[in-house]
C-alpha positions in Angstrom: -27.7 37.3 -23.5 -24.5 38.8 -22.8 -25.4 42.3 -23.5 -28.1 41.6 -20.7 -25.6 40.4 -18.4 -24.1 43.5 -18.6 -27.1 45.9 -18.5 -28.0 44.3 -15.4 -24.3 44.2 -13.8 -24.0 48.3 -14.7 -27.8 49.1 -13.1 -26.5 47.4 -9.6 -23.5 49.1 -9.6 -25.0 52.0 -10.3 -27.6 51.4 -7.4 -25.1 50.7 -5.0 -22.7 54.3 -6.1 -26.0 55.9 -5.9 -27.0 54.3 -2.2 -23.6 55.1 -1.0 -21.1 53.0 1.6 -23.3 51.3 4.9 -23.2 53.4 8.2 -20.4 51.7 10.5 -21.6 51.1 14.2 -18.0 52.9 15.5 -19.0 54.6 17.9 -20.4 52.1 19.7 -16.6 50.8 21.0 -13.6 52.9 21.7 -10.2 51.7 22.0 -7.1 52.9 24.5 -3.9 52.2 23.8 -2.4 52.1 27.4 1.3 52.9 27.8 3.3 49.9 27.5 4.5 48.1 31.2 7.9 47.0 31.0 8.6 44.1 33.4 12.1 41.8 33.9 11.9 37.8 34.1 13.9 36.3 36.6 16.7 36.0 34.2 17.1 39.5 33.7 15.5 40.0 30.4 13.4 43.2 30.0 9.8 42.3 28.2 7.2 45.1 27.3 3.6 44.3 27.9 0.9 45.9 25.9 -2.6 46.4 27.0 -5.2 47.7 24.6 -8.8 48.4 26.3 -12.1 48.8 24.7 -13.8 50.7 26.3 -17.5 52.3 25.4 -18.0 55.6 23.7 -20.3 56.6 26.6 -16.7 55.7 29.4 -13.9 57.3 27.0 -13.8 60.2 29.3 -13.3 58.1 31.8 -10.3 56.1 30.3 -7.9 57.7 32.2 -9.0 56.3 35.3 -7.9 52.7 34.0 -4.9 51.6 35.8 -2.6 48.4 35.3 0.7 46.7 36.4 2.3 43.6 35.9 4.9 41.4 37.4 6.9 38.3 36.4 8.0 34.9 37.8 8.9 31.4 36.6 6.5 29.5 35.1 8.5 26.4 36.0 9.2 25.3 32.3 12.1 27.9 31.9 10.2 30.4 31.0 8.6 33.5 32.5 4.4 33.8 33.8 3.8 37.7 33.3 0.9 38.7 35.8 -1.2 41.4 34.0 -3.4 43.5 36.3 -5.9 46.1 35.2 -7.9 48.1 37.2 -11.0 48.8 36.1 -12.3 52.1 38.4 -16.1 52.1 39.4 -16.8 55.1 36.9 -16.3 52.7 34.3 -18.9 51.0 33.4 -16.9 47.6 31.9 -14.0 47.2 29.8 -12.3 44.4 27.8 -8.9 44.7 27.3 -5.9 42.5 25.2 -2.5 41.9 26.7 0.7 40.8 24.5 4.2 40.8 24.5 4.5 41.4 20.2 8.6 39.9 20.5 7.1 36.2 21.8 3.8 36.5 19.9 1.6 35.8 23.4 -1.4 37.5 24.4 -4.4 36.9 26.5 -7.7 39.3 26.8 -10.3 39.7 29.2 -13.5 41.8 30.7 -14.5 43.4 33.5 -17.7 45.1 35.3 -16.9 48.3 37.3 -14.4 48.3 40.3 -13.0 45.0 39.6 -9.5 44.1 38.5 -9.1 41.9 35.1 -6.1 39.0 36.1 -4.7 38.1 32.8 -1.5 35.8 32.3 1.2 35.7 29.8 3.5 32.8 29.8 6.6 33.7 27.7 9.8 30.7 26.6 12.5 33.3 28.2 13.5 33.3 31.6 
């Protein structure tokens, strides 16, 4: 019984070193790392922002078209509500994109179709 076990466990891993690893569907998605936007709270701080974008393989010419800005105010808890703005262009043909602050641990993500802008919010504990 036990040498069976084992006969059996050897043949699938040898069917599976013989089939090889599965195809990945990667180019189906491609990523931007935008540079980071710095902004200042109202209490003087200086907070980075980074936005990643997905983008589709068929747009990542088109990448650099992608704008985005951000601004901060009080969030009326003593804390800071960063604004993110990103601009998808009308070449585009959608995006998704994530927005953090990595010192606060806060992000927020959104999409958007073609020539729209994609409103995300960050509310950080500093002012």
């Amino acid at each position: 019984m036990k040498s069976r076990v084992v006969v059996v466990g050897a043949l699938i891993a040898g069917l599976f070193a013989v089939a090889g690893p599965g195809t990945a569907s990667a180019n189906l998605m491609w990523c931007v790392f935008d540079p980071p936007v710095q902004v200042v709270t109202p209490g003087g701080h200086n907070l980075t922002v980074n936005n990643v974008l997905y983008l589709s393989a068929a747009d990542r010419h088109n990448a650099h078209l992608v704008t985005d800005d951000a601004s901060a105010a009080p969030d009326g808890h003593g804390g800071t509500l960063v604004t993110v703005h990103v601009h998808v262009p009308s070449a585009v043909h959608g995006a998704f994109t994530v927005s953090s602050n990595y010192r606060y641990q806060v992000s927020n993500s959104g999409a958007g179709t073609p020539g729209t802008v994609i409103t995300l919010y960050l509310d950080v504990p500093t002012s």
